[in-house]
C-alpha positions as CSV (number, residue, x, y, z in Angstrom):
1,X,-79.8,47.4,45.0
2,X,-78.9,46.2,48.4
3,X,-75.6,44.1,48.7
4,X,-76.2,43.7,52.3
5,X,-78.7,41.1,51.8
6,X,-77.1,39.2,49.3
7,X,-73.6,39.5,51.4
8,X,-74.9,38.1,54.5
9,X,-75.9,35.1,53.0
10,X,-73.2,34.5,51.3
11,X,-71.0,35.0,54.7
12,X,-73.0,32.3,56.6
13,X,-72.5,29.7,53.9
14,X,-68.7,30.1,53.8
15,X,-69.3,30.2,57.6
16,X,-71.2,27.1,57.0
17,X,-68.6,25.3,54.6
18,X,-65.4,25.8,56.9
19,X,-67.4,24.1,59.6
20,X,-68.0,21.3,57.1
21,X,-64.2,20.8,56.7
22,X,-63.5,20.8,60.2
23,X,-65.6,18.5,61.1
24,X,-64.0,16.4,57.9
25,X,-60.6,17.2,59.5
26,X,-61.8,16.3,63.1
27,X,-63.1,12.6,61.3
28,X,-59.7,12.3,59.5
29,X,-57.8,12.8,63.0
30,X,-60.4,10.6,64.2
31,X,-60.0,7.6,61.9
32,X,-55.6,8.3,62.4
33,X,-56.5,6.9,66.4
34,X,-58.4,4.3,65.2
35,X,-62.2,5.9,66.7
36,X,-63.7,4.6,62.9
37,X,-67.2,4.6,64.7
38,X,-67.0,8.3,65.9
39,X,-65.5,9.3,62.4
40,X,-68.2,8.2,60.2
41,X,-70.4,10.6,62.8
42,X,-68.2,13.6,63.0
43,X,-67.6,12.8,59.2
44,X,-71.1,12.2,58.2
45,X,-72.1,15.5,60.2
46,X,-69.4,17.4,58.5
47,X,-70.8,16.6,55.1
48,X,-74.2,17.6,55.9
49,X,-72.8,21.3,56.8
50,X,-70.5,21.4,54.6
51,X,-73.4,20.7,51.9
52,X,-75.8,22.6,53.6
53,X,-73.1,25.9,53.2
54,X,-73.0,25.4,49.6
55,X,-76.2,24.8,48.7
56,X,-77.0,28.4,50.9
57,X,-73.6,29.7,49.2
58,X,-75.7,28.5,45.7
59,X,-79.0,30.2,46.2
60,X,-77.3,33.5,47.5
61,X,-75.5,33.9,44.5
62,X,-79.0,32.8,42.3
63,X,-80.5,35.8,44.5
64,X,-78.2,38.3,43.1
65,X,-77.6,37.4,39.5
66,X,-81.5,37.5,39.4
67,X,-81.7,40.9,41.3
68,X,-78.8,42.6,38.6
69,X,-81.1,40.9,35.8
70,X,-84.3,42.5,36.9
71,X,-82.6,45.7,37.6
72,X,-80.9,45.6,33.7
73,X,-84.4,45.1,32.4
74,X,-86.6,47.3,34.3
75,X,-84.7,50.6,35.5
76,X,-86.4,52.8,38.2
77,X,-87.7,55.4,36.1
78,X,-86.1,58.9,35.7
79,X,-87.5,61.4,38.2
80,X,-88.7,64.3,35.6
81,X,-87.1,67.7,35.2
82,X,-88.4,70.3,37.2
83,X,-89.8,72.3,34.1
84,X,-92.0,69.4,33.6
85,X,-92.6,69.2,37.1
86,X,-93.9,72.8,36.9
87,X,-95.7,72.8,34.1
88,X,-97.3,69.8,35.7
89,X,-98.5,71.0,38.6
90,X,-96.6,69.2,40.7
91,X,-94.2,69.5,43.7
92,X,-90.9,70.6,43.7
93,X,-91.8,73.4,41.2
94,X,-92.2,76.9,41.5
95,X,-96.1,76.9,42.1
96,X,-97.3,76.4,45.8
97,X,-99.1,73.7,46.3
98,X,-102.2,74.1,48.3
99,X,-105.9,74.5,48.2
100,X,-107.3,75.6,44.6
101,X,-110.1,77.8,44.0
């Protein structure tokens, strides 16, 4: 399975989520010097990333408990032994493969 996917996505929403809660901060620091209009923007701003990073955060995990579920249920399939691969005909046994006559 490849984690890379799954842990990218997951990396951009925390990225995504500590933004948020900056920009909450930055409102709350804001609303102390009595800026109330540029809050509720920085603030309202802040909520949208914030959400936005959870909601990414929520369908990157989704991703992967659905990619370990499909894995559990349908394995790759075992690569046969090479005495069945010989007796098969096929390659990676002992017979050359090439042109029959």
């Amino acid at each position: 399975m490849n984690h890379w996917r799954y842990l990218w996505r997951e990396a951009l929403a925390v990225v995504f989520m500590l933004m948020g809660i900056f920009g909450l901060v930055q409102a709350l620091g804001l609303v102390a010097q009595r800026q109330v209009i540029g809050a509720s923007l920085v603030g309202i701003l802040g909520l949208f990333v914030f959400r936005g990073g959870l909601s990414l955060l929520k369908v990157a995990m989704a991703a992967r408990i659905v990619q370990q579920t499909q894995d559990r249920l349908y394995p790759a399939p075992a690569q046969p032994l090479p005495s069945v691969r010989r007796a098969q005909g096929l390659p990676g046994g002992s017979r050359r493969a090439g042109p029959q006559s």
